[in-house]
C-alpha positions, 0 to 999 in steps of 0.5 A: 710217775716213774723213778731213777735207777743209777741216775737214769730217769725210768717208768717204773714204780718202787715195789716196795711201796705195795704190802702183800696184803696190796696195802700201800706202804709209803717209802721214808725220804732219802737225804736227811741233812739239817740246816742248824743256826750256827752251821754245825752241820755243814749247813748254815741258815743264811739268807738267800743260800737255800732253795725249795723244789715244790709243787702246789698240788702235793701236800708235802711241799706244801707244809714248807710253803706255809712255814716259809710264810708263816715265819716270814722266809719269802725273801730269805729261801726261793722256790721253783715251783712244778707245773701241776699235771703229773709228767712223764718225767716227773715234777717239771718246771717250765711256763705255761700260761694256765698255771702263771703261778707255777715258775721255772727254775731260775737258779739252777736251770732244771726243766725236771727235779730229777735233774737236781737228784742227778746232779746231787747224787751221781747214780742215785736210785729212788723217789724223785719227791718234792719238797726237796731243799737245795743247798746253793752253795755246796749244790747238794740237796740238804733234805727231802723229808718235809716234817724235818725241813718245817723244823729247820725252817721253824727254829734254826732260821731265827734271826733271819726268819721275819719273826720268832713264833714257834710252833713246835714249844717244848712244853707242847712236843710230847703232845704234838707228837702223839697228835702227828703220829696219828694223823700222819698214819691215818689222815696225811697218809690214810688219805693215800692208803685209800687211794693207792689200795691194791686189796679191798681189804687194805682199803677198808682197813685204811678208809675206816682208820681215815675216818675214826680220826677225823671224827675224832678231830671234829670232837677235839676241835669242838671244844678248842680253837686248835688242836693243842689249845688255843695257840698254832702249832706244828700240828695244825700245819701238818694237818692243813695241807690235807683238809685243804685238798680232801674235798676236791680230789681225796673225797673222789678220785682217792674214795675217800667219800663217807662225807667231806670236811665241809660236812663237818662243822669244826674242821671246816670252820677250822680249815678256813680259820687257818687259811685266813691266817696272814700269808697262808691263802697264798699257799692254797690253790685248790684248781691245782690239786685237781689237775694234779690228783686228776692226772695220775693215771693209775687213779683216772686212766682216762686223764680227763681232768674234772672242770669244777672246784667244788670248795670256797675257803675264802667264806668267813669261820666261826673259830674267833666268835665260839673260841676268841684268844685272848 
């Protein structure tokens, strides 16, 4: 997809990214502001100062959307949003009618997000990732790692986020933080070490450590309604990008095909749970995930972008009648 090198757009691709044993290894985000509520940081949660760099098809942006609805921040953050199709300068924002829910960006006027890191961080070389958070009025980028932007956009925005949930309790954070670690190296990311595998060894050791936590996932999930209980947390939206995109594009195009979440009761009872969840089904747009994973060339050298999209998270869940709240 390509990088920047002295904040110069190149084709190559980060070495470091591939182990000796041909495994992928997922390099950690660059800028790593916070947002705090009284603006300690040098970054105070405001309405309308900040802005989100996303793109429907990746995973990682999509966490953010889902806090931005889920904790009522539509009108209080906006959001360029990428055209789905990987691009020879990576993530690009324009018009075009096939994709009427992918918008330009109107604020700063960038047809390409590494115009944004450029103009952040004259002579930045790196990835080039969404999400990344911009910050209006100093024009730097605040953050490009999702898990810490969902934290912000979870806490430090209370009293101007259009409610008060919290996903992340105190009470609950040591277990929600044991169940990300896992699903992170295994699921979120297991997902990308199957597809990105240089080495039938790396492949087969991620492919059976994918599956060993989803199964385990299917075991939890049959005897509660979310994975802490019977409450949302942070875990549960950490996790939903994945299930959400496994069946149209992981499942195939990333080999990830022992079986798809369809194929197991509760998660995907559970998937469609959360997507019913008001705001949530806005996020989702599974005709996006295949025009984006399809047209990643290492992936399908052919470019030629599958016609169907084989899941209907709309048909009705079984969580609220096996596990009811009260």
């Amino acid at each position: 997809m390509g990088i920047l090198v002295n904040g110069v757009w190149t084709d190559e691709t980060l070495a470091e990214e591939t182990g000796g044993a041909g495994d992928f290894r997922r390099k950690e985000s660059h800028f790593r502001d916070r947002i705090t509520a009284d603006g300690s940081s040098g970054y105070k949660a405001e309405t309308g100062r900040y802005h989100l760099y996303v793109a429907h098809g990746c995973p990682w942006a999509h966490r953010t959307l889902i806090y931005r609805a889920v904790k009522g921040l539509a009108d209080a953050i906006t959001v360029a949003y990428a055209q789905p199709h990987v691009r020879e300068q990576g993530w690009t924002y324009e018009r075009n009618a096939r994709f009427p829910e992918c918008t330009p960006d109107e604020v700063n006027g960038f047809h390409y997000l590494h115009e944004a890191y450029a103009a952040a961080e004259p002579g930045y070389t790196g990835k080039v990732t969404v999400p990344t958070l911009w910050d209006k009025k100093t024009r730097k980028i605040v953050n490009n790692e999702s898990s810490e932007i969902i934290r912000m956009l979870n806490s430090a925005f209370r009293g101007v986020a259009g409610n008060d949930l919290d996903f992340y309790p105190v009470e609950l954070r040591a277990e929600i933080d044991a169940l990300n670690a896992r699903i992170y190296e295994t699921v979120n990311n297991g997902v990308y070490r199957c597809g990105f595998a240089k080495s039938q060894g790396a492949y087969d050791e991620s492919y059976r450590a994918l599956f060993e936590t989803l199964d385990f996932l299917e075991e939890r999930l049959s005897r509660q309604r979310y994975l802490v209980g019977d409450r949302v947390t942070e875990a549960d939206w950490r996790l939903l990008p994945t299930l959400v995109r496994f069946d149209v594009a992981y499942f195939s195009l990333f080999k990830c095909n022992r079986q798809r979440i369809e194929d197991y009761r509760h998660l995907s009872n559970y998937t469609r749970d959360l997507v019913a969840t008001s705001g949530v089904a806005a996020t989702v747009f599974p005709a996006q995930y295949v025009a984006n994973y399809y047209s990643i060339l290492r992936c399908n050298p052919t470019g030629i972008i599958p016609g169907g999209v084989p899941v209907d998270l709309s048909r009705p869940h079984d969580r609220d009648r096996l596990f009811p709240l009260n």
